[in-house]
N, C-alpha and C positions, 0 to 999 in steps of 0.2 A: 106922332111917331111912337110916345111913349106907350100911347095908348094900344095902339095896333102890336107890337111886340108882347107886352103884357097879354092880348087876348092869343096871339100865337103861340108863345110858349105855356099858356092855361093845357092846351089838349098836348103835347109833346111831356110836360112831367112825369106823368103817369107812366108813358109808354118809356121814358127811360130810367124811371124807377123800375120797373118791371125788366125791363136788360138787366140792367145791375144785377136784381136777384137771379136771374137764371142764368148771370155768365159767376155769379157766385158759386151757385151751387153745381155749374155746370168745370169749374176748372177746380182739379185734384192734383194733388200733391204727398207722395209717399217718401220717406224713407230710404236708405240703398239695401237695407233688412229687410226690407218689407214688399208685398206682392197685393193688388188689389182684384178679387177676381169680379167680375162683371157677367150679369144678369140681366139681357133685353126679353123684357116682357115674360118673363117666367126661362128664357133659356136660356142654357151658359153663353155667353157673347165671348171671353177669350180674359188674357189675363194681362194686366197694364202696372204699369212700374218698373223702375225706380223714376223718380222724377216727376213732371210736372203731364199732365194727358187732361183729356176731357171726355165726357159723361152728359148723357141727356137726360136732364131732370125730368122724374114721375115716370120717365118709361125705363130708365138702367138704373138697377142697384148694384151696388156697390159692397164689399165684404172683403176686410183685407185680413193677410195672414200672415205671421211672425217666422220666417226663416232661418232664425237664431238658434242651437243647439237649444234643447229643454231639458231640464235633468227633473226624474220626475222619485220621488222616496217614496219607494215602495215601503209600506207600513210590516210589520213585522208577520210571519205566516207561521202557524204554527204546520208542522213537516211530520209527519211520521216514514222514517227512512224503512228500506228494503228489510233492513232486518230488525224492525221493529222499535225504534228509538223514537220519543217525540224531543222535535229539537224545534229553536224560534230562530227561522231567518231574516236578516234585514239586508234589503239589498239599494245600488240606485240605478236607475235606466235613463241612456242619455238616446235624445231622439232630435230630429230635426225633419221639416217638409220641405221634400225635395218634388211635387208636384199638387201648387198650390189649388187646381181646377180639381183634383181626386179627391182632396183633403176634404173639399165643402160638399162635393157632389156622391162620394162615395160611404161616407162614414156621417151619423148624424152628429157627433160629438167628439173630434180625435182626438184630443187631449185625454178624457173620459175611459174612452176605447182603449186608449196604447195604455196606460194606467190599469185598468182591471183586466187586459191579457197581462201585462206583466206579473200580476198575481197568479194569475191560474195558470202561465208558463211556468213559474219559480215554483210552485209546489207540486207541480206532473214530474219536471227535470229532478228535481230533489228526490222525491217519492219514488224515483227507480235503483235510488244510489246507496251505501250503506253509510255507514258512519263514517271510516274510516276513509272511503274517499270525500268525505265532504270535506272532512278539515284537512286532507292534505292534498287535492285535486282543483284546487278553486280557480288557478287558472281553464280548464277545460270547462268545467261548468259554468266561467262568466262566457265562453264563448259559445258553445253550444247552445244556452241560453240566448244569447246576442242573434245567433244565425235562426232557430226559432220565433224569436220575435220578428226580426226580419223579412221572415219569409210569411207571416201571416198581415203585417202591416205595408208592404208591398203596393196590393192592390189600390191601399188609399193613400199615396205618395207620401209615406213616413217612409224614412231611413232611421233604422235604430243603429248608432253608430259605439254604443259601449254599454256595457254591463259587469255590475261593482257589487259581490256581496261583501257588503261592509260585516256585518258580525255571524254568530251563528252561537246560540245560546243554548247551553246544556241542562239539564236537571241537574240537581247537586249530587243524587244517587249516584249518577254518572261520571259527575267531576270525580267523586271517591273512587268508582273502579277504575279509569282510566289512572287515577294517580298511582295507584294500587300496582297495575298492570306496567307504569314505566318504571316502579319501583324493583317488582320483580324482574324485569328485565335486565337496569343495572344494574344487582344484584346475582343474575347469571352472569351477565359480562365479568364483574369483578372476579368471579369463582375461574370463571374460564382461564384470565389473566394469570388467577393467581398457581393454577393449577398447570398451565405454559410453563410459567415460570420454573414448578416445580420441576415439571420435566428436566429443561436445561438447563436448571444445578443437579440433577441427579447425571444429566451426559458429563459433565464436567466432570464431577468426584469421579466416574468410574474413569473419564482418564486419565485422573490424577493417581487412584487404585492402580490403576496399571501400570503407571509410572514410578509409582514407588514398590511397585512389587519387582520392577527390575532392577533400581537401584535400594535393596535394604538402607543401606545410610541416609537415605534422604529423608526419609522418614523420622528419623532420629534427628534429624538436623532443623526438619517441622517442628519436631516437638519442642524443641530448644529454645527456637524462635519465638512458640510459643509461651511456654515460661516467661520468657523475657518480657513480653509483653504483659505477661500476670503479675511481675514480678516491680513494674512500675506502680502497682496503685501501692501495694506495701500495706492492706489489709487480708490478705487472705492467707492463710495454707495450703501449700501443694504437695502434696504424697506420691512419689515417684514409683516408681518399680525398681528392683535392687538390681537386678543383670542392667550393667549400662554399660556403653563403648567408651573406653578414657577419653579425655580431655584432647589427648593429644594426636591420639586416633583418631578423634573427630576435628580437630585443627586442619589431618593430614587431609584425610579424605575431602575437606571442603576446599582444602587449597587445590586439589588435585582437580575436582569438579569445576573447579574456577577457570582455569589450566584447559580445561578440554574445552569448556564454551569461549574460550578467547579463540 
């Protein structure tokens, strides 16, 4: 009995080593990230995942693809703007595949591709712009750039879903006039403030001028006030004018002024 079993299962080993490997190679298992696209015989056969699927060894390949945002640093581009500036941009491009059969069948390398259009987007979009909107327009140019990219990687199911210029690097020549030019600027601002200003102390005095040119006393009673004032440090000399209104004329008249504003 032992015998005969021994020679039955001689020709069966083989044939279920050989299952083994081809229910090995034939069950796949992906990720919930992830997307495996499939190739019978040279054509696209369709695209399988998340989870566990099966595959015919030697006649479907197999090629799986990462559906996870990618951020991709863009290296630094040297920019000569509209009005003649050269500046070094650095930017980052975030991208993702959102149709993983385009990605293999349309583009030989997307990572590659979305990577060097992002260069030769970022210094066309630059290269129309001047200086002064670079550094203060970056939100418009991360988007415009974004919708650009977008509409060229489309066709091979990239989504570019963000775009970030990180720096934007000046010449030093440049840093000096730009310093230069905000300097003179605050510089008019001050002049301007200071010269408002003047204006509305000169509206005051004239209606103070006119205030005291209806009441003469009052002016005498400025002056007074004045003195008094000079009269606490107790270093200096004051040289009055000799025509002055008495003491007591001037007592009357301020009581009198008192009198009218109650």
């Amino acid at each position: 009995m032992n015998i005969f079993a021994s020679q039955f299962a001689s020709p069966l080993l083989p044939v279920l080593i050989l299952v083994i490997l081809i229910l090995s190679q034939s069950i796949k298992m992906v990720n919930e990230y992830e997307r495996v696209v499939i190739f019978r015989l040279g054509r696209l056969s369709g695209v399988k995942g998340p989870g566990i699927f099966f595959i015919i060894p030697i006649i479907d390949r197999a090629m799986k693809i990462d559906l996870r945002v990618v951020a991709i640093d863009v290296p630094k581009q040297a920019v000569i703007t509209r009005d003649n500036v050269t500046v070094e941009v650095d930017a980052v491009i975030y991208y993702k595949v959102v149709e993983p059969g385009a990605a293999i069948t349309q583009v030989e390398n997307y990572t590659f591709a979305t990577s060097t259009l992002s260069q030769t987007t970022l210094r066309d979009v630059m290269g129309q712009m001047e200086l002064d909107e670079l550094l203060s327009e970056r939100e418009r140019i991360n988007k415009q750039i974004q919708e650009l990219l977008d509409a060229y990687t489309d066709p091979w199911g990239i989504k570019v879903t963000g775009v970030t210029i990180r720096d934007v690097a000046l010449p030093e020549t440049m840093k000096r006039a730009i310093a230069k030019q905000a300097e003179a600027e605050r510089e008019k601002r001050a002049r301007i403030i200071l010269a408002e200003g003047e204006y509305q102390a000169a509206q005051k005095m004239k209606e103070a001028a006119s205030l005291y040119e209806g009441i003469p006393a009052a002016i005498k009673l400025r002056e007074l006030q004045t003195l008094a004032e000079i009269a606490r440090e107790k270093n200096l000399i004051v040289v009055t004018q000799s025509q002055a209104i008495e003491a007591g004329n001037v007592a009357a008249l301020s009581q009198a002024m008192g009198e009218r504003k109650k």
